[in-house]
N, C-alpha and C positions, 0 to 999 in steps of 0.2 A: 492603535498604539497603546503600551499600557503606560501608564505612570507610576513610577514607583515616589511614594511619600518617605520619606525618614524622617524620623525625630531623632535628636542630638542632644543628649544630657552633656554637660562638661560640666565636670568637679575638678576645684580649681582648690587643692588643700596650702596654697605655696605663705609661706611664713617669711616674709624679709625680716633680715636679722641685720644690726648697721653694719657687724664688721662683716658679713659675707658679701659674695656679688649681687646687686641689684636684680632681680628677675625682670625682665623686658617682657611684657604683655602684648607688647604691638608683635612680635615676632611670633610668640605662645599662640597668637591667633592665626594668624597668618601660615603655623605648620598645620594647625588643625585644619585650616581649611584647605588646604592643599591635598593631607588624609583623606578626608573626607570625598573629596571631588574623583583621588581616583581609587578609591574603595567602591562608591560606587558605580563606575564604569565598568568591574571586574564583578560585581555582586548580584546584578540585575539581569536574569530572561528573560528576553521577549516570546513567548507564549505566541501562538500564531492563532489566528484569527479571521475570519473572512478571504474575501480571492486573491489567487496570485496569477503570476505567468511564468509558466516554461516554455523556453525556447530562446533562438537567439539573442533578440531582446527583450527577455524574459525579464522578471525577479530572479529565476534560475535557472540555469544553463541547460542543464536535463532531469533528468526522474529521481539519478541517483542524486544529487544537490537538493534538492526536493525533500525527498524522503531520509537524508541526515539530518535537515533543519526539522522537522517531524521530531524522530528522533530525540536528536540535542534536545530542544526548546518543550517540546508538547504544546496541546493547544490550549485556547481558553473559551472556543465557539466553535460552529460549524467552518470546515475548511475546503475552499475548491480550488482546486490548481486548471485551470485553462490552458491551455495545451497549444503553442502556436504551430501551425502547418510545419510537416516537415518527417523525416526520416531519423530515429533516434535507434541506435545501435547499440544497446544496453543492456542489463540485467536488472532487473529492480525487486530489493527483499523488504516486505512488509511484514513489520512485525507486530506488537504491542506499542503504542501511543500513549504517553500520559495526557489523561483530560478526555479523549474520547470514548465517546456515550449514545448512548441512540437520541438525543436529541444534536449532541460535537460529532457530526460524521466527518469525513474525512472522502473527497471528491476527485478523482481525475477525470478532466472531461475534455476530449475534443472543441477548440477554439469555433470555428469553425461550424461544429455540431453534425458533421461530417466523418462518419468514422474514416474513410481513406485518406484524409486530409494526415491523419496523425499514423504514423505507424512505427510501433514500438516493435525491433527486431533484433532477435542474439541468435547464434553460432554454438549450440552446446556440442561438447567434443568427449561426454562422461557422463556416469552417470551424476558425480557430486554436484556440475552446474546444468542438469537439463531443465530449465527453465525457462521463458522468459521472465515473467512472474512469479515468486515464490512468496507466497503467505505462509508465513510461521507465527504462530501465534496472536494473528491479527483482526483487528474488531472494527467494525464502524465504518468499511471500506467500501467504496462507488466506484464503479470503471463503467467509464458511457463515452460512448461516438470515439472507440480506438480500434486501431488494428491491430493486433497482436500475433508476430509472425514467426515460427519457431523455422529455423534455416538448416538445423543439422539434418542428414537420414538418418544416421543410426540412434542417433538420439533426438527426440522432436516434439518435446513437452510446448504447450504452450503458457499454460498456466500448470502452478503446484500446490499442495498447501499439507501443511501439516504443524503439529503441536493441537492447542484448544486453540479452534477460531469459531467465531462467531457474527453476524449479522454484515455477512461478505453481499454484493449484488454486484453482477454482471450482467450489465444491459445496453443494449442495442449495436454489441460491439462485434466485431469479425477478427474469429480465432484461428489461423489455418493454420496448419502442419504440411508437410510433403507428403503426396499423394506415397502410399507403398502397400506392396502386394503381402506381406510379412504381418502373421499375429505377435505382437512382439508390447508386451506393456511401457516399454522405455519409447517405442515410437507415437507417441502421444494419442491423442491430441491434449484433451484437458485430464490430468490425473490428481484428485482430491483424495487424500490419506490422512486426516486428522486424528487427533489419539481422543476429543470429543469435537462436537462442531452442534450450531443449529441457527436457522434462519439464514440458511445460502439462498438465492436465487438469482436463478438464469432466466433474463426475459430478453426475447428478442432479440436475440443471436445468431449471427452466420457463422457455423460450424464448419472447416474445413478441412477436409483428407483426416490420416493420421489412421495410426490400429486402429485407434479405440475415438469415438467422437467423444465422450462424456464419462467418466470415472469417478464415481463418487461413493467413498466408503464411508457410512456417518460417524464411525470410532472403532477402536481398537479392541474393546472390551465385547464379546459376543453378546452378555446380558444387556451394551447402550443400544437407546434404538436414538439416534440425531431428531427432533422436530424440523418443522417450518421451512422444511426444505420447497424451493417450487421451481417448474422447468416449464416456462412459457412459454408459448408463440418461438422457440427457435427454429432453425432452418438449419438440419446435420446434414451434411451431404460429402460421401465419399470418402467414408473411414472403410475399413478392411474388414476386423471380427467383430468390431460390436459396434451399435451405433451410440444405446445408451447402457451402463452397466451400473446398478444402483444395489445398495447392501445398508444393511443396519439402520433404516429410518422409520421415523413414525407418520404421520398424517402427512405425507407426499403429496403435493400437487402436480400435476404433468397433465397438460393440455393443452392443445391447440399448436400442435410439434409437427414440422416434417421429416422423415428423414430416407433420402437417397443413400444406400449401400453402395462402395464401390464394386465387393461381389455378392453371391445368389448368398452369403454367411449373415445369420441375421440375431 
């Protein structure tokens, strides 16, 4: 919790004069502090800080309540949202955060430590919401032990991202898409389009269905190459034209990957 200190100057210029009205001082105090008390109820953010809970009996309801107070407030430390069991039927947009930094990450993590425990799930019906996940512009971000499950066919992103982001991880989480027989870039699975990016990393991920398993463009500009990109120990299995399709990076890490094709398309 933070506490907020104020100091309080009162200049007090009042002249009693005999023939005007007496000034009452007992009252003179008494508005001030009245001002006072709710000036600051209306003037103080709380800056978020250490863990919270989403879910039922959460601190928050869902992802989207979550990630407004984000948002609104910013933080002032490392932040993790613990995530209770359950089926959450959402959209969530991460953006830029004030106060987060590579030491103030910003956490969503299965309660449990389970990724099937938690499964984050939308219905995109366009291309403006094919997401589950949409990172715009966002830094400092953790996804661990979730499911993330895109429901539409014709549209079936799981994750997105675009604007500058930077120092994203997706780890140990399960990304599916619908299986479809269709080369089609909007039928997902994860599609990454930043205008720059660097220090993404995928470790230790079940990749599922979808065109495309893994889409990652490192920027917009032909001359960026994105760094610090790395694709770990995931597990792609069952996308249609590509499993991994990787553009514009520099010193790439990719190791220790499987990946099953749904056709002979590689």
């Amino acid at each position: 919790m933070i506490k907020a200190k104020q100091k309080i100057q009162i200049h007090m210029d009042t002249v009693l004069q005999p023939e005007k009205k007496r000034f009452s001082f007992q009252k003179g105090v008494i508005f001030l502090l009245l001002f006072f008390h709710f000036s600051l109820g209306f003037s103080v953010a709380q800056q978020l800080s250490g863990s919270y809970s989403i879910g039922v009996s959460g601190d928050y309801s869902t992802f989207s309540d979550a990630v407004s107070a984000l948002t609104t407030n910013g933080i002032s430390g490392p932040v993790i949202f613990d995530v209770q069991s359950g089926t959450y039927t959402e959209q969530v947009v991460l953006g830029a955060i004030a106060g987060a930094s590579e030491t103030n990450t910003i956490t969503f993590q299965s309660q449990s430590g389970n990724a099937e425990d938690v499964v984050l799930q939308y219905t995109a019906t366009g291309t403006a919401d094919n997401y589950v996940i949409h990172f715009d512009g966002a830094e400092h971000i953790v996804l661990n032990n979730l499911k993330i499950q895109a429901l539409g066919t014709a549209y079936a992103r799981t994750l997105h991202a675009q604007g500058a982001i930077q120092n994203i991880t997706i780890e140990q989480c399960i990304l599916e898409a619908p299986d479809t027989g269709v080369s089609n870039w909007e039928r997902g699975n994860i599609v990454f389009q930043p205008t720059t990016s660097s220090s993404v990393k995928f470790l230790s991920n079940t990749i599922l269905g979808g065109s495309i398993g893994m889409y990652y463009k490192g920027g917009t500009d032909v001359n960026y190459r994105a760094p610090g990109f790395e694709f770990r120990d995931n597990e792609v299995t069952g996308p249609y034209a590509y499993g991994v399709f990787l553009q514009y990076l520099t010193d790439a890490v990719i190791e220790g990957n499987t990946l099953t094709m749904r056709s002979s398309n590689l």
